[in-house]
N, C-alpha and C positions, 0 to 999 in steps of 0.2 A: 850645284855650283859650290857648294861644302865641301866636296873633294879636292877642288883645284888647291893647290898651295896660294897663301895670301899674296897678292902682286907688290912689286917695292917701287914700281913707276908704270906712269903710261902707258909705254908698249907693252908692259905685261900684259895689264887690262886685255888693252886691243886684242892681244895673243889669244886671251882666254875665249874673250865674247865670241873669235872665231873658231876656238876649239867647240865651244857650245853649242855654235850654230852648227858643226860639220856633225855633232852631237845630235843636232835635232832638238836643241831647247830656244825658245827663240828670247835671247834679254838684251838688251839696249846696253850701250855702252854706260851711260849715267849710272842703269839699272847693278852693271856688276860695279861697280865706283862706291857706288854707297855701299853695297854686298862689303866690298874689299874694306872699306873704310872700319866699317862696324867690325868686323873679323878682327881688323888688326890693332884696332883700339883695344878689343876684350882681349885679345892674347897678349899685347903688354901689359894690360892689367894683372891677368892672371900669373904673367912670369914674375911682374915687380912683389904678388901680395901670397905665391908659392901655395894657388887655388882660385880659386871660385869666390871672392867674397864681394864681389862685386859686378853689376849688369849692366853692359851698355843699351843702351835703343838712342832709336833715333828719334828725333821732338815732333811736337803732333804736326809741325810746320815743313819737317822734314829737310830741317836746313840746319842742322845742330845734332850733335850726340853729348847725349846727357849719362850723366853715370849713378846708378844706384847703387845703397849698399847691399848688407843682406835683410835688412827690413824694410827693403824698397822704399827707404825714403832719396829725393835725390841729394847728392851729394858735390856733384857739379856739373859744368855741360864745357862742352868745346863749342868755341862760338868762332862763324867763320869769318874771313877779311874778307870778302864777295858778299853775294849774297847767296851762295849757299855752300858746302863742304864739298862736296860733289866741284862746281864751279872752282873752289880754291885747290883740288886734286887736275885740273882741266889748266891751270894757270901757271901751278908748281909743286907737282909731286912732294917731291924731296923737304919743301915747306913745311905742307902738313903735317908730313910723318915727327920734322922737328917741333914743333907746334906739339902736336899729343903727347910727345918726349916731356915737355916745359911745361905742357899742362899736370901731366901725371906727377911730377912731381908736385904740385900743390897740390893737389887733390888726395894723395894717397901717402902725400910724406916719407916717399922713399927714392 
């Protein structure tokens, strides 16, 4: 799933999970939601900080992405308006991605 380009709305997703399945991988659509989520979170990280200096994951709850630095300590998390990131991608794309925009900037000061 690392190969697809990261999705900028819904029917991407969808697009994909079907490309995957015609693929022969079998993922749920939540399943690539978070995939996409987490992707697109660490690549505007890496575009805003021009590297690597920082790691997204997702929370042991799995309903939040938290950002480490490079001494893995964390540094902050994206917290959802639902109850969970996945859920607020299902509700309004376009939300989230402005959402991680306005987080990134506290988080990383740029």
């Amino acid at each position: 799933m690392d190969q697809l380009d990261i999705a900028e709305d819904l029917q991407q997703v969808k697009d994909q999970v079907a490309i995957l399945g015609a693929r022969g991988y079998d993922v749920t659509l939540d399943e690539a939601i978070a995939s996409t989520l987490k992707r697109g979170l660490q690549e505007m990280i890496d575009h805003r900080t021009d590297g690597s200096y920082y790691t997204v994951k997702w929370s042991a709850d799995g309903k939040r992405l938290e950002v480490f630095d490079i001494y893995r300590d964390r540094t902050g998390q994206v917290e959802p308006e639902s109850d969970s990131l996945v859920q607020d991608f299902h509700n309004s794309d376009q939300l989230v991605w402005n959402r991680f925009d306005i987080a990134l900037r506290q988080l990383i000061s740029r």
